[in-house]
Phi, psi and omega in degrees: 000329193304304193286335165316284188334286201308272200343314192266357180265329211283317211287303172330291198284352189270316178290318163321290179315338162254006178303128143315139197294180179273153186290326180300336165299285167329297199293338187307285174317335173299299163324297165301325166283350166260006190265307191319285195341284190315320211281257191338280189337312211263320176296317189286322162260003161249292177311311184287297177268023151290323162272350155281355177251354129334305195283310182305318180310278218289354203263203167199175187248123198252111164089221148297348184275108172287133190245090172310151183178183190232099156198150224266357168334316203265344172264322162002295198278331198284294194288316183242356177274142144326137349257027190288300174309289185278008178285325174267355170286320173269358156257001167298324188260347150289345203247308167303339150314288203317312190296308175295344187253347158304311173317306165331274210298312184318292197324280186320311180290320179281007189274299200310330181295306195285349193229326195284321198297159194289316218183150186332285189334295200284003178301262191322326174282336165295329193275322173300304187311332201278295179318338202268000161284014131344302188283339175262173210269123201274347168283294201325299178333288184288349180276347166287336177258326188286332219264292160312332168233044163277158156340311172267010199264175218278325180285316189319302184302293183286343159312311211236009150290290217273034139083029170274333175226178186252314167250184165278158174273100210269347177315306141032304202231155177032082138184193195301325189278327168299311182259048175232333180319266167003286156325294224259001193248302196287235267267294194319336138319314162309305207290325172268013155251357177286294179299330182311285163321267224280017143285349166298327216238266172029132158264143161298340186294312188295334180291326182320292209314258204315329175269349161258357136300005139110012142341132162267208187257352175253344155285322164264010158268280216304341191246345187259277213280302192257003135269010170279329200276032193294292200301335163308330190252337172277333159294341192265330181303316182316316208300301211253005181274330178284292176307347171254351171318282194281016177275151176263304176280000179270346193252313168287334169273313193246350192250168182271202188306314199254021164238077156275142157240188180287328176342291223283303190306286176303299159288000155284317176262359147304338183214348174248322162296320172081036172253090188302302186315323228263348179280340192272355171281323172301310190279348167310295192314295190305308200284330187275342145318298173291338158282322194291301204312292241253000172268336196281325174295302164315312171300310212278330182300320176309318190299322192271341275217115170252132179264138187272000000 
């Protein structure tokens, strides 16, 4: 009888043990395998190299040799030796140029996409025009802008057909303006898919709603329409106030002697000074800068944030 018993328990626990997992189970697993690729992918190209250029900020260079230590020299020199601090103050405000005129430009094309066009088709023939400076080659880009305000270029050329100047006009070219022009010509796609998206989510009911309550059109842009669109133009800000922060070729092709930016800073000491410590304390510095802007954008998007 003891042994029936021992038998039927020994059997009981056997069957626990093959019990087939739970679908919450399944999914855990499900989950995870699809989880890994990215997780590693962020490690191995984020992570990993975000700490090695951690670890190169504290060291210095004995010769030609990186010699490892913990010592804050290299951010010193980022914040208070000439030209690091302020080269990077001026590429901040180049990258905030950018971000504003991108936006400027951005919006009416993303208003016309979510509300003005007759029909789907042209929704879609606007969206291929915005994407498709893309498919070309961003040297291509810049060399076409550099090309266009040159001396010999299509304004200059068109200046002095209609007998407005006698000679060309050289402001034009190698300064801020050229490459925030530029910039703000390469990047302002982000930005009108950025506003875009969340003018997308807009219900039409709700505009119907508000125009049979007798709203006009400038009362549901002020009260509807641009505060859903916030968190859109502050994400189209991020993408492009980052990208124009850190660009090299556009400063470098179209700007003079006095638009260095930080690119420009770093890769000069990657490769001619041959100071490793002191560009990876520069990216450090950059990278920690960009959490704050984008934590400080996030609180202000929660703040800003209309719920549909």
């Amino acid at each position: 009888m003891a042994g029936s018993v021992s038998e039927d328990a020994g059997s009981m626990s056997a069957a626990k043990v093959r019990r087939p997992p739970s679908a919450k189970a399944l999914e855990r697993r499900h989950m995870a395998i699809w989880l890994l690729p990215p997780l590693l992918w962020f490690v191995l190209f984020m992570l990993v190299p975000y700490a090695i250029t951690a670890f190169y900020s504290f060291g210095r260079m004995e010769g030609v040799v990186f010699a490892p230590g913990f010592s804050l020299e290299n951010y010193r020199k980022v914040f208070f030796d000439d030209p690091y601090g302020p080269i990077i103050l001026r590429s901040a405000w180049i990258g905030l140029l950018t971000a504003l005129f991108s936006s400027l430009l951005a919006y009416p094309v993303a208003m016309a996409m979510a509300f003005n066009l007759p029909s789907e088709r042209a929704r879609q023939v606007v969206y291929i025009l915005v994407i498709l400076p893309w498919w070309a080659s961003y040297l291509v880009k810049a060399y076409a802008w550099k090309t266009i305000l040159g001396p010999a270029g299509l304004i200059n050329k068109g200046l002095m057909s209609l007998g407005l100047i006698d000679e060309p006009i050289r402001m034009f070219l190698y300064n801020d303006f050229s490459v925030v022009l530029t910039l703000t010509y390469i990047f302002t796609p982000f930005a009108v898919l950025s506003i875009y998206a969340q003018l997308e989510r807009i219900p039409a009911s709700l505009i119907e709603a508000a125009r049979d309550m007798g709203a006009n059109g400038l009362e549901i842009f002020r009260r509807i329409v641009l505060p859903i669109s916030v968190p859109g133009v502050l994400a189209g800000g991020v993408i492009t106030f980052s990208l124009g922060f850190g660009d090299f070729l556009a400063p470098a092709l179209l700007g003079g002697s006095d638009s260095l930016m930080i690119s420009s800073v770093v890769i000069s000491l990657l490769g001619v000074a041959n100071d490793r410590p002191l560009a990876a304390a520069i990216g450090v510095t950059i990278i920690v800068l960009a959490a704050l802007l984008i934590s400080a954008v996030n609180r202000l998007e929660k703040r800003t944030q209309v719920r549909l």
